[in-house]
PDB file of N, CA, C, O and CB in Angstrom:
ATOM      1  N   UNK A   1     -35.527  20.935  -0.241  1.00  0.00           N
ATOM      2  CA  UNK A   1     -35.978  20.948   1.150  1.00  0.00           C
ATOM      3  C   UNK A   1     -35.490  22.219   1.834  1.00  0.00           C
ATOM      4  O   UNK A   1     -34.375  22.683   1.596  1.00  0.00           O
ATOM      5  CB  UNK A   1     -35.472  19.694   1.908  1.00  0.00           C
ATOM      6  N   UNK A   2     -36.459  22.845   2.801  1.00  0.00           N
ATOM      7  CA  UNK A   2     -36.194  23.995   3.403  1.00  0.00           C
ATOM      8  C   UNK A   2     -35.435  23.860   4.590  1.00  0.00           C
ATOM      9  O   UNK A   2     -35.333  22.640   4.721  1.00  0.00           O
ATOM     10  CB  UNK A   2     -37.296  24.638   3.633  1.00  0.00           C
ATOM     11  N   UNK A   3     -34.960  24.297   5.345  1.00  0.00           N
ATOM     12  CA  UNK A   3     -34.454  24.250   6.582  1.00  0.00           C
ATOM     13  C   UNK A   3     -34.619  23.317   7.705  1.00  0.00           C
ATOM     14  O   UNK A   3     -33.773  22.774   8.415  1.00  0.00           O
ATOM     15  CB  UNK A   3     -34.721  25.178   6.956  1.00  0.00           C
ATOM     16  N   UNK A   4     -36.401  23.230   7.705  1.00  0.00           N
ATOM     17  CA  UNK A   4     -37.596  23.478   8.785  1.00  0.00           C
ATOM     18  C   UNK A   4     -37.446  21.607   8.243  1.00  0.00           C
ATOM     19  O   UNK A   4     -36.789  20.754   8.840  1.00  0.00           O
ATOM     20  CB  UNK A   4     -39.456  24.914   8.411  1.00  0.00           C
ATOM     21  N   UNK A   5     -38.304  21.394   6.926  1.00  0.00           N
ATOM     22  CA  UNK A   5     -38.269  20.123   6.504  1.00  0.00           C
ATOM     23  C   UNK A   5     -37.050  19.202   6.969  1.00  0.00           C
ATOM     24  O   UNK A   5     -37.053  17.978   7.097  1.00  0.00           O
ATOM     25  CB  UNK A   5     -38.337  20.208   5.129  1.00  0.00           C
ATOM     26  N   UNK A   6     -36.097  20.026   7.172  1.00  0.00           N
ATOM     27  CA  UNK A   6     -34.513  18.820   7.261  1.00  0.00           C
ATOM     28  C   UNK A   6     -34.601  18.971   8.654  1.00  0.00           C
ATOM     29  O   UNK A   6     -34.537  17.862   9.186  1.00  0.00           O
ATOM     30  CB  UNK A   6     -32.579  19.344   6.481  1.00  0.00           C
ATOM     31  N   UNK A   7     -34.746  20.080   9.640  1.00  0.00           N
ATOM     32  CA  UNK A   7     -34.580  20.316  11.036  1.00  0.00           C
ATOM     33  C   UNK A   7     -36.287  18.633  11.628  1.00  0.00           C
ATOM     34  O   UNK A   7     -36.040  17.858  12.553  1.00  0.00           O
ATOM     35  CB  UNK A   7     -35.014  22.805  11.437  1.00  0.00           C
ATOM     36  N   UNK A   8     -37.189  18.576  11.116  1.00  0.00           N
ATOM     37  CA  UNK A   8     -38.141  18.225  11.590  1.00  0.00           C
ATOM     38  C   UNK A   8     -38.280  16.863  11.012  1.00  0.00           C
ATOM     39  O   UNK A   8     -38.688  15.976  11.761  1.00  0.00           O
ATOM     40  CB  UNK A   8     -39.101  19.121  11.446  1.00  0.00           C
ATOM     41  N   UNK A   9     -37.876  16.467   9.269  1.00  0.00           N
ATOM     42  CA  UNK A   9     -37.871  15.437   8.714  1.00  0.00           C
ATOM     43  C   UNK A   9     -39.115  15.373   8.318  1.00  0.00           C
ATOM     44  O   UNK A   9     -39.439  14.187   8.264  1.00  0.00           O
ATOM     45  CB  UNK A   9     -37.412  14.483   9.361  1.00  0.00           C
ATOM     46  N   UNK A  10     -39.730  15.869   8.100  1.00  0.00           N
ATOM     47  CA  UNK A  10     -41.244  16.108   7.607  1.00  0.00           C
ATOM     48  C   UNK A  10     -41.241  17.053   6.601  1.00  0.00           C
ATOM     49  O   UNK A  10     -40.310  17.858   6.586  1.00  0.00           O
ATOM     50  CB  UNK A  10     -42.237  16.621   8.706  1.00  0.00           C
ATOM     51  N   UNK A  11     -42.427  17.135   5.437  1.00  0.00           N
ATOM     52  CA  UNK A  11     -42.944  18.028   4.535  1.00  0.00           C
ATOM     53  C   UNK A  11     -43.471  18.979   5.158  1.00  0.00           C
ATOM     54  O   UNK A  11     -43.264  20.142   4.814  1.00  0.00           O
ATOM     55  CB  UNK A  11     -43.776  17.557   3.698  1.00  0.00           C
ATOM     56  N   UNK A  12     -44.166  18.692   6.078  1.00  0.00           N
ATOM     57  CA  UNK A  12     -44.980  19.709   7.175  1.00  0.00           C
ATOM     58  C   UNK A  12     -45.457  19.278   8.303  1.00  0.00           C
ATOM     59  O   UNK A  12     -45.363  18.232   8.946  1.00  0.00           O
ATOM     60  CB  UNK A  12     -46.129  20.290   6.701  1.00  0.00           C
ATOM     61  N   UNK A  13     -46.042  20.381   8.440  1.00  0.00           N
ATOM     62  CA  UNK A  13     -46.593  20.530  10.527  1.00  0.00           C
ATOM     63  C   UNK A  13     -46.965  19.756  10.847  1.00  0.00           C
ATOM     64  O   UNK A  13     -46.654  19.419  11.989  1.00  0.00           O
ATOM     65  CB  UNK A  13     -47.675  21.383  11.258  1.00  0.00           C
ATOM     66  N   UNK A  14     -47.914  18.906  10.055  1.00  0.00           N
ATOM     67  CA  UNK A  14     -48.657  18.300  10.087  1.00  0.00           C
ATOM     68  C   UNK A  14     -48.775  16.224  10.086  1.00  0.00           C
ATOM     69  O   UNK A  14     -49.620  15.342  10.235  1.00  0.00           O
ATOM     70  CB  UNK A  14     -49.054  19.081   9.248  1.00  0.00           C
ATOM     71  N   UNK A  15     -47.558  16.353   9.858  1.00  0.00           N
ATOM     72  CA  UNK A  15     -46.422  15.189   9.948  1.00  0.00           C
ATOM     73  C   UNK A  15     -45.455  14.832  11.057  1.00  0.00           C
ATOM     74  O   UNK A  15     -44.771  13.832  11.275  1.00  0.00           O
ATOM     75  CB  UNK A  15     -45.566  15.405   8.980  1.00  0.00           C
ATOM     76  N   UNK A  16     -45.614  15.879  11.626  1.00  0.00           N
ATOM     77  CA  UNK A  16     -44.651  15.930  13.172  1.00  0.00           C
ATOM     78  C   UNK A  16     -45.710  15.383  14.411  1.00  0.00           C
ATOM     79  O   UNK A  16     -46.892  15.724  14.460  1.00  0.00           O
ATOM     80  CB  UNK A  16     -44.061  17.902  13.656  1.00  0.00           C
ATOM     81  N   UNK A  17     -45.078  14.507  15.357  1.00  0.00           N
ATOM     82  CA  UNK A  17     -45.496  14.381  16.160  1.00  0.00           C
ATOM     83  C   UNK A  17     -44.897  15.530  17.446  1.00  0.00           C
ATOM     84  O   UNK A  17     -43.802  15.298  17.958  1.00  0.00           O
ATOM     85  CB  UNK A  17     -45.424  13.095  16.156  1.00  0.00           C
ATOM     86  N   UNK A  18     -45.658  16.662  17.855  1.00  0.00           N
ATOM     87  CA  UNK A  18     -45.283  17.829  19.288  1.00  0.00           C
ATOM     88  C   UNK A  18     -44.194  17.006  20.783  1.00  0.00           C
ATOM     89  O   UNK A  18     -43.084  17.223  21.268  1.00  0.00           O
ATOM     90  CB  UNK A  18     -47.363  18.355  20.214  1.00  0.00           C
ATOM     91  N   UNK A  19     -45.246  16.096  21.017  1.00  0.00           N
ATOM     92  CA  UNK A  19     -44.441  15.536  22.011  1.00  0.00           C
ATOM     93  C   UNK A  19     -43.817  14.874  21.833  1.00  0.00           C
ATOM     94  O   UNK A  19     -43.354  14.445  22.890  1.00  0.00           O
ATOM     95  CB  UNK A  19     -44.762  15.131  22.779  1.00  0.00           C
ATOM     96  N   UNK A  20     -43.259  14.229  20.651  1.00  0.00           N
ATOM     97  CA  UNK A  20     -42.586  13.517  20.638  1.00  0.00           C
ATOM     98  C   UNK A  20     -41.284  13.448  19.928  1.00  0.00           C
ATOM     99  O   UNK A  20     -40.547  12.488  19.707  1.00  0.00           O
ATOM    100  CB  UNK A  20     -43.202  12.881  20.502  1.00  0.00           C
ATOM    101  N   UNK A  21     -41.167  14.917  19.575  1.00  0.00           N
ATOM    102  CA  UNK A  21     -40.212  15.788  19.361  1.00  0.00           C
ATOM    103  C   UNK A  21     -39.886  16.618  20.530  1.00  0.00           C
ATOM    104  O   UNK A  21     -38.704  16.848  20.786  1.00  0.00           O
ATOM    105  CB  UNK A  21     -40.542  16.525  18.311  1.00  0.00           C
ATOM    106  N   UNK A  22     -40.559  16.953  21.051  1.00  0.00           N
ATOM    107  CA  UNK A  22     -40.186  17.631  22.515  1.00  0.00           C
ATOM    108  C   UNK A  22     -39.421  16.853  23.030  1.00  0.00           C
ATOM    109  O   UNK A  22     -38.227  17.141  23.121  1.00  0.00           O
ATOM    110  CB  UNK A  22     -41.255  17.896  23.539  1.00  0.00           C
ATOM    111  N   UNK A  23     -40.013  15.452  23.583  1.00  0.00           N
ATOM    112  CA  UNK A  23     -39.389  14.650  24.170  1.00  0.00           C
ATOM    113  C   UNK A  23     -37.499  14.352  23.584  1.00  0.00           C
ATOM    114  O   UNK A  23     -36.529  14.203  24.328  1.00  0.00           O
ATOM    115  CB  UNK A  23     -40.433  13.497  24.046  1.00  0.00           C
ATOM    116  N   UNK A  24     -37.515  14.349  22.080  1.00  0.00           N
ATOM    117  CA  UNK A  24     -36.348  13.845  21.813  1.00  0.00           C
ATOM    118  C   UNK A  24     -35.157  14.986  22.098  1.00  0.00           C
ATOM    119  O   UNK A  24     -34.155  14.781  22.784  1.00  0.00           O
ATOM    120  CB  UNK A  24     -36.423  13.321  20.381  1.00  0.00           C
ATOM    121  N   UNK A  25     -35.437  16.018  21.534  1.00  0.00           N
ATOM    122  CA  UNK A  25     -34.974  17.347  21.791  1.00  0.00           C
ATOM    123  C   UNK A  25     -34.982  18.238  23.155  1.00  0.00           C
ATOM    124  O   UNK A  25     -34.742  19.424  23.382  1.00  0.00           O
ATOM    125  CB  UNK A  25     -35.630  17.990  20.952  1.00  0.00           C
ATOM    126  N   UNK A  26     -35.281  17.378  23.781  1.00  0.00           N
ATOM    127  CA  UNK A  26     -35.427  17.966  24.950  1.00  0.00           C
ATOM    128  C   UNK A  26     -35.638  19.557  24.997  1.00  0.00           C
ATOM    129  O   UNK A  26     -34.779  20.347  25.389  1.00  0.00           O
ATOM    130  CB  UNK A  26     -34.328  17.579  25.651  1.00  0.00           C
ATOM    131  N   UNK A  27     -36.819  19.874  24.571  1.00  0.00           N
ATOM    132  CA  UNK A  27     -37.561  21.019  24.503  1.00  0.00           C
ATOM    133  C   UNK A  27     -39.190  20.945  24.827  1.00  0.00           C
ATOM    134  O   UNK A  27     -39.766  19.870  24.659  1.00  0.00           O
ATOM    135  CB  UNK A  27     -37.314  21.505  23.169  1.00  0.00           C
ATOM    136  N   UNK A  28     -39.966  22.186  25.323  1.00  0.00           N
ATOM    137  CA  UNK A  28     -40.961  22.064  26.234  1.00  0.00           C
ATOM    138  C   UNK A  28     -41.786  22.591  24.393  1.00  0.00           C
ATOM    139  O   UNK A  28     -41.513  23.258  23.395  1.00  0.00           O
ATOM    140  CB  UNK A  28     -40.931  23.214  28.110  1.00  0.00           C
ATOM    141  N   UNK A  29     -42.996  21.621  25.020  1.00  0.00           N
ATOM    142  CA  UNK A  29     -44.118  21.261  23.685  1.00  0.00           C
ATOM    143  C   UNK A  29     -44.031  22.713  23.354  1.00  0.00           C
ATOM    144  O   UNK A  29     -43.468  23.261  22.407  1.00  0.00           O
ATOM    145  CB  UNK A  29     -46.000  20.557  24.037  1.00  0.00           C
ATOM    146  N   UNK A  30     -44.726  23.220  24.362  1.00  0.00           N
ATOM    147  CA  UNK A  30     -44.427  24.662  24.096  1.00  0.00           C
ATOM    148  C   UNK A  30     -43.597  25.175  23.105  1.00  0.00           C
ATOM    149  O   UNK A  30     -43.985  25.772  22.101  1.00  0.00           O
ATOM    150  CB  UNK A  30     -43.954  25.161  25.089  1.00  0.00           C
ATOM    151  N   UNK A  31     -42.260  24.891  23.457  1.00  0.00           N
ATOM    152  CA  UNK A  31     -41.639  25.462  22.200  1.00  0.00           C
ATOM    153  C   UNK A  31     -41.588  25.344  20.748  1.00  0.00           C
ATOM    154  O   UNK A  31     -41.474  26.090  19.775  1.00  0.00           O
ATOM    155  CB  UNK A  31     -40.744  25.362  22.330  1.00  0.00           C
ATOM    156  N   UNK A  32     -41.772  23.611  21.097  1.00  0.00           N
ATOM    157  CA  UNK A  32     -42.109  23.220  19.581  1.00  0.00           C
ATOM    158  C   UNK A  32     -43.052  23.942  18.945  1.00  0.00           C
ATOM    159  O   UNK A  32     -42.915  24.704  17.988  1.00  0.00           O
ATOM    160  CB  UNK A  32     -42.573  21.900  19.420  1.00  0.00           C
ATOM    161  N   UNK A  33     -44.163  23.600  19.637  1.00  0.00           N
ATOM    162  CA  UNK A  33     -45.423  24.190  18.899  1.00  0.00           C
ATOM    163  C   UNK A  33     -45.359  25.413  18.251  1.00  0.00           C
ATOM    164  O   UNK A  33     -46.206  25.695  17.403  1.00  0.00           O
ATOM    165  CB  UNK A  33     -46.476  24.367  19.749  1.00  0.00           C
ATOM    166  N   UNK A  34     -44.272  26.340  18.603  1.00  0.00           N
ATOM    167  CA  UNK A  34     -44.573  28.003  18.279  1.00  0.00           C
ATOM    168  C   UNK A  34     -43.221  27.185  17.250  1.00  0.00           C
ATOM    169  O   UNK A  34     -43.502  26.977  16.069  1.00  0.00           O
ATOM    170  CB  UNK A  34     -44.322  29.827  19.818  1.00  0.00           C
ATOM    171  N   UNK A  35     -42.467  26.959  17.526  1.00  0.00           N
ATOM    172  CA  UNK A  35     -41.257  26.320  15.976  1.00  0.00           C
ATOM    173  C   UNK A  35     -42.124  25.797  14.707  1.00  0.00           C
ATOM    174  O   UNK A  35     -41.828  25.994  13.528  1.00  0.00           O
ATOM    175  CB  UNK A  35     -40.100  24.562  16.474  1.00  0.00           C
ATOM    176  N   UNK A  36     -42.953  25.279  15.060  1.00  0.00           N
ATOM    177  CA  UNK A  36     -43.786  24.299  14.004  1.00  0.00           C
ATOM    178  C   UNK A  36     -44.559  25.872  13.338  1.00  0.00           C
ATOM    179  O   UNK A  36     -44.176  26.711  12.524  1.00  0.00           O
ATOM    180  CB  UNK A  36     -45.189  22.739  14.969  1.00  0.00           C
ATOM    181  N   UNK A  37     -45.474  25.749  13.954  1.00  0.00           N
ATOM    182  CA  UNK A  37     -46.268  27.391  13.791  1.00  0.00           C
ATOM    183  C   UNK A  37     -45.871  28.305  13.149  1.00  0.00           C
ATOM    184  O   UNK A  37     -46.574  28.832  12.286  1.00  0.00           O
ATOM    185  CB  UNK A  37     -46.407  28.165  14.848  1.00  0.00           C
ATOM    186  N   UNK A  38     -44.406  28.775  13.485  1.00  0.00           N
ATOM    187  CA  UNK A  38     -43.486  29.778  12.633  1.00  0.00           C
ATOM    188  C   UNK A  38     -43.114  28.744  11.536  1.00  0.00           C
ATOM    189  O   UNK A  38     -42.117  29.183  10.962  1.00  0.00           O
ATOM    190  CB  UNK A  38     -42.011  30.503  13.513  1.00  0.00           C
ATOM    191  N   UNK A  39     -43.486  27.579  11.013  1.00  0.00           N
ATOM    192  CA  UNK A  39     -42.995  27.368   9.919  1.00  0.00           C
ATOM    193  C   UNK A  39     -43.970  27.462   9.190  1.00  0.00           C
ATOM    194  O   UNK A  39     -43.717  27.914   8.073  1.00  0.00           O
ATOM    195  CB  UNK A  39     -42.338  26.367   9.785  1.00  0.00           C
ATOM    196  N   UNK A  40     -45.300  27.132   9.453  1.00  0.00           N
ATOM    197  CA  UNK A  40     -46.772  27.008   8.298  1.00  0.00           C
ATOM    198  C   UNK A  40     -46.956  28.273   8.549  1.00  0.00           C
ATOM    199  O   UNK A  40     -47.163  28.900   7.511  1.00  0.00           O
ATOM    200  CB  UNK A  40     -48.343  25.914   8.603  1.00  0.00           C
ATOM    201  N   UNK A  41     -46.972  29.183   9.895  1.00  0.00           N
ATOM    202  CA  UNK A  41     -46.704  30.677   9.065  1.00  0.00           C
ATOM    203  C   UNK A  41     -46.535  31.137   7.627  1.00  0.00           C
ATOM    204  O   UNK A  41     -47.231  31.566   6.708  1.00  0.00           O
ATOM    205  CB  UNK A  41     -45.615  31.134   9.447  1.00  0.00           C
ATOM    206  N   UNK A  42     -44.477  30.648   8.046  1.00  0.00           N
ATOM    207  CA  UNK A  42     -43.860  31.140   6.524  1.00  0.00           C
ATOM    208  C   UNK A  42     -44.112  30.307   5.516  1.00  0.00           C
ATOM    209  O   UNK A  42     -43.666  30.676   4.430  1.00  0.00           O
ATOM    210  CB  UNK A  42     -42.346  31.283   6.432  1.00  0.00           C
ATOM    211  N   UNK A  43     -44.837  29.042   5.548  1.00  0.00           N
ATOM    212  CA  UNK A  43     -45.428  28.856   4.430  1.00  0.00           C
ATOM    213  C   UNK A  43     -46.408  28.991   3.613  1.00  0.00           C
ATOM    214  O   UNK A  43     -46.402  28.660   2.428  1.00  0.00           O
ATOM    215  CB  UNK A  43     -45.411  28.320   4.390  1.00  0.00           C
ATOM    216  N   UNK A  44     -47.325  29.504   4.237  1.00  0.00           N
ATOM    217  CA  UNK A  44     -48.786  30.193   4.376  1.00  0.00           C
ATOM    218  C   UNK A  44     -47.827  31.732   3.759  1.00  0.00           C
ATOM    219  O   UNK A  44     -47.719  31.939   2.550  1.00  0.00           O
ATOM    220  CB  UNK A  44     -49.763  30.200   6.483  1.00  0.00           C
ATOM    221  N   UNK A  45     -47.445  32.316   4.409  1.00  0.00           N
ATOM    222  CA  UNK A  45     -47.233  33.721   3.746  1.00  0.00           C
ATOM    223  C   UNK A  45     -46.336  33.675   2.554  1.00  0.00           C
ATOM    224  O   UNK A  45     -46.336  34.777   2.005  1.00  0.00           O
ATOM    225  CB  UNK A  45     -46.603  34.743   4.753  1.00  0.00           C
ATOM    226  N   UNK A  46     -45.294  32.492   1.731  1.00  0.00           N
ATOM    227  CA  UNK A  46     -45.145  32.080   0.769  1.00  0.00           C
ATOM    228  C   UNK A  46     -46.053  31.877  -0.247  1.00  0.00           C
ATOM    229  O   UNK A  46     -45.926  32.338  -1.381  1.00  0.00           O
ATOM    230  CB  UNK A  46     -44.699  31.357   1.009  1.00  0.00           C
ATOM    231  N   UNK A  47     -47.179  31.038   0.226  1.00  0.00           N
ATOM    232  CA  UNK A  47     -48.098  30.787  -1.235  1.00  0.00           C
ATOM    233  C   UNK A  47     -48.987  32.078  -1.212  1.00  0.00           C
ATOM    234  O   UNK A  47     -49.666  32.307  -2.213  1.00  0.00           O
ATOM    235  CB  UNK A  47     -49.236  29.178  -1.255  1.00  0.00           C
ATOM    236  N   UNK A  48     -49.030  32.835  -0.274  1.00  0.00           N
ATOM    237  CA  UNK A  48     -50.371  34.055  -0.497  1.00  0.00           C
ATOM    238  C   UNK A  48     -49.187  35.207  -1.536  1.00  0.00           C
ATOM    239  O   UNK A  48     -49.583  35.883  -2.486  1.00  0.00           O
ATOM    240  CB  UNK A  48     -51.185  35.091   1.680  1.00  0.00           C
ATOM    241  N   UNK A  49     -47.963  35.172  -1.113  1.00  0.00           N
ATOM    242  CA  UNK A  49     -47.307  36.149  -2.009  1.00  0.00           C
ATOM    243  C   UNK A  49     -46.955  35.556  -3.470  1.00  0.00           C
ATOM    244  O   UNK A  49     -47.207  36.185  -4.498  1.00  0.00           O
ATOM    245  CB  UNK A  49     -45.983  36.650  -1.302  1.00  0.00           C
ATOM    246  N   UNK A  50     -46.419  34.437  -3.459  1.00  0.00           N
ATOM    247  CA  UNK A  50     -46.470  33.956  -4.516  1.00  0.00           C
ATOM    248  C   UNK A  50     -48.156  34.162  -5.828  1.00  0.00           C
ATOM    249  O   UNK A  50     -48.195  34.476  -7.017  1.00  0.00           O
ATOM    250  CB  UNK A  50     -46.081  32.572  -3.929  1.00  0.00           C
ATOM    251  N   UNK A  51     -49.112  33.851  -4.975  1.00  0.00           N
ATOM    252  CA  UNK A  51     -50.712  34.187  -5.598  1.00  0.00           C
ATOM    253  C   UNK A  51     -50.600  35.207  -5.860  1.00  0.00           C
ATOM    254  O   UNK A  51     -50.984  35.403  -7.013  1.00  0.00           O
ATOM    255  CB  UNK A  51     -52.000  34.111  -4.837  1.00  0.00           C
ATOM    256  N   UNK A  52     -50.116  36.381  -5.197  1.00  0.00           N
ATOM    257  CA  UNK A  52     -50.026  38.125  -5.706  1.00  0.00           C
ATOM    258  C   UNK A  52     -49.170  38.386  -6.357  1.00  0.00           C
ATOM    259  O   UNK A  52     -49.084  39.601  -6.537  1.00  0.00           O
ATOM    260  CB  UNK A  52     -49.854  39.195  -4.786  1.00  0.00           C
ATOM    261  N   UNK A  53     -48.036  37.497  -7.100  1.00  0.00           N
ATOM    262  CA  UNK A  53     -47.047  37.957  -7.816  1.00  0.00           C
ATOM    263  C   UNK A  53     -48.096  37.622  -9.291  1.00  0.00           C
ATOM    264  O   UNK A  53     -48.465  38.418 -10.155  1.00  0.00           O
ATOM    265  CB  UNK A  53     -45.383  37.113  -7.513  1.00  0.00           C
ATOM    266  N   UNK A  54     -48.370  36.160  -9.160  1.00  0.00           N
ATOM    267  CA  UNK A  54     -49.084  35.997  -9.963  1.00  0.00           C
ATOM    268  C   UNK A  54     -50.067  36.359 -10.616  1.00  0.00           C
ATOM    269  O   UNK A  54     -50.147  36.122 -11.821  1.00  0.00           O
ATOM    270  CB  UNK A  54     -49.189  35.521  -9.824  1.00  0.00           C
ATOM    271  N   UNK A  55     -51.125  37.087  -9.854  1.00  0.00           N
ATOM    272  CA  UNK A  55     -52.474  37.811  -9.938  1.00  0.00           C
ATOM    273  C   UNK A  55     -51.523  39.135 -10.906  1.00  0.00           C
ATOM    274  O   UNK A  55     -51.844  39.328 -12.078  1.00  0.00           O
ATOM    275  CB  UNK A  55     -53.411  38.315  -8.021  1.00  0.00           C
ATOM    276  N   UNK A  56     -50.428  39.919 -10.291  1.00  0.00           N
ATOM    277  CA  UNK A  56     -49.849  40.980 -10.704  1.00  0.00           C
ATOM    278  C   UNK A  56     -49.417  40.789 -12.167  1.00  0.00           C
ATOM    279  O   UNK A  56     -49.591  41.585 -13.090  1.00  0.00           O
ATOM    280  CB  UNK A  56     -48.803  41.297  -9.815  1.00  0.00           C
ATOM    281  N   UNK A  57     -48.941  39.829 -12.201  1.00  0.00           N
ATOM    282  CA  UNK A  57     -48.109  39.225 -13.820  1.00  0.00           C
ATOM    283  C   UNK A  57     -49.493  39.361 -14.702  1.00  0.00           C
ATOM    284  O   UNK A  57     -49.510  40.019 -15.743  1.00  0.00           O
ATOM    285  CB  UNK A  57     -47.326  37.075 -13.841  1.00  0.00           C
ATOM    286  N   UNK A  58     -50.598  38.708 -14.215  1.00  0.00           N
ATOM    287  CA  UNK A  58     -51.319  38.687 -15.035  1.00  0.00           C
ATOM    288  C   UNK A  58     -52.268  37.315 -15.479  1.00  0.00           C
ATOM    289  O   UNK A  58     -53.347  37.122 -16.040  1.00  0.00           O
ATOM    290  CB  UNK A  58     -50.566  39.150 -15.824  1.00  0.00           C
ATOM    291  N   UNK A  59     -50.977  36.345 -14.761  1.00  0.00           N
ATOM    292  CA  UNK A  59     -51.163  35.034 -15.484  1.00  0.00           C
ATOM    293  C   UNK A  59     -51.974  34.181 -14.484  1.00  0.00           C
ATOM    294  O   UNK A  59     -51.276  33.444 -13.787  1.00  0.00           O
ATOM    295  CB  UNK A  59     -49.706  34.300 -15.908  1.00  0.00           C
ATOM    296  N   UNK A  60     -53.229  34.134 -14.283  1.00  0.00           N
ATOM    297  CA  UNK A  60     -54.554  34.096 -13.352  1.00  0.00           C
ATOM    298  C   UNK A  60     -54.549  32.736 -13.864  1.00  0.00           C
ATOM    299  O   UNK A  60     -55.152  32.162 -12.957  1.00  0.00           O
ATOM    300  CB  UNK A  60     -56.061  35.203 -13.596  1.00  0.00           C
ATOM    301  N   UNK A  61     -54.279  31.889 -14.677  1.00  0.00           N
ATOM    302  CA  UNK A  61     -54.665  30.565 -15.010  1.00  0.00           C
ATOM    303  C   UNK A  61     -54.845  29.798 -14.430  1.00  0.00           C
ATOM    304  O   UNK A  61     -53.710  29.781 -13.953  1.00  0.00           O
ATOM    305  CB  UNK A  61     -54.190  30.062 -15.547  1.00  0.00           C
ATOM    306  N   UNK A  62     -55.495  28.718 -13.774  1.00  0.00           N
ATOM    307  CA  UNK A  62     -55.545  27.848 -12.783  1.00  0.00           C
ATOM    308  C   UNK A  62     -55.204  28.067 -10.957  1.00  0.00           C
ATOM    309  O   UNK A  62     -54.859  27.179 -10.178  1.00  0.00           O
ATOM    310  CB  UNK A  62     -54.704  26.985 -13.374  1.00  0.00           C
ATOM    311  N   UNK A  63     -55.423  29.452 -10.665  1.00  0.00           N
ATOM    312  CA  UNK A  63     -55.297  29.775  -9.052  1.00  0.00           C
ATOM    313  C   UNK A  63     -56.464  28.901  -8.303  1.00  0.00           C
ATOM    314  O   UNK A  63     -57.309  28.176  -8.829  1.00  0.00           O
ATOM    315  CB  UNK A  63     -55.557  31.584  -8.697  1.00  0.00           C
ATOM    316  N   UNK A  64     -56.315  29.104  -7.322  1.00  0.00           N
ATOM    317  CA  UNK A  64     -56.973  28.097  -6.455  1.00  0.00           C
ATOM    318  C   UNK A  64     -57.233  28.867  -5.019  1.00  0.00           C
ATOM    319  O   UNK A  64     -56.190  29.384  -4.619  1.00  0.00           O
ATOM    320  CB  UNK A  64     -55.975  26.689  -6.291  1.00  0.00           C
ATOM    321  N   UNK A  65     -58.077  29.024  -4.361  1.00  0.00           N
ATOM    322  CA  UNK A  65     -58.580  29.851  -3.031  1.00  0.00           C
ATOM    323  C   UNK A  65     -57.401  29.185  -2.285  1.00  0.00           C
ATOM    324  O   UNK A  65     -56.960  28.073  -2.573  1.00  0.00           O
ATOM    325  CB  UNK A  65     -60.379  29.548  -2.307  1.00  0.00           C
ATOM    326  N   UNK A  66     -56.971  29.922  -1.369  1.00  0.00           N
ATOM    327  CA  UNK A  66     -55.877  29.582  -0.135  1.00  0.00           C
ATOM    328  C   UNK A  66     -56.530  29.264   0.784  1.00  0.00           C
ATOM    329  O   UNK A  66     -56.119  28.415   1.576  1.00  0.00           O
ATOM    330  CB  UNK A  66     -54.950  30.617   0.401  1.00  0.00           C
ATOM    331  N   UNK A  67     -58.155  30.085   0.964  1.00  0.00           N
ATOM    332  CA  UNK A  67     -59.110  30.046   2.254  1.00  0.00           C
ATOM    333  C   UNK A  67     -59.741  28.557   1.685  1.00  0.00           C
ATOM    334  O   UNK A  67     -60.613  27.971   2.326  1.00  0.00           O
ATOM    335  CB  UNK A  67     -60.442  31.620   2.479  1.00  0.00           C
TER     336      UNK A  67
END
């Protein structure tokens, strides 16, 4: 587990409820939202580099579109 996963208790963004983490944390949705965001960011820019290490190695076997 990454940081983000233990800070949120979720696998992802997408598992979190905004307000209702705001609410507990007493932080404005707002903030959450750009916290959450900066995390599927860096996970999004994880699997696209990871795909280019791979593409680079050579070993193309089973990739899968990100888009």
């Amino acid at each position: 587990m990454n940081a983000l996963e233990i800070e949120f208790d979720a696998e992802s963004m997408t598992s979190v409820s905004i307000t209702q983490y705001a609410v507990e944390s007493d932080q404005s949705i707002e903030a959450v939202w750009e916290h959450l965001w900066s995390w599927e960011t860096a996970r999004l820019r994880m699997s696209l580099l990871e795909r280019a290490l791979t593409i680079m190695s050579g070993d193309v076997t089973g990739l899968e579109s990100t888009v």
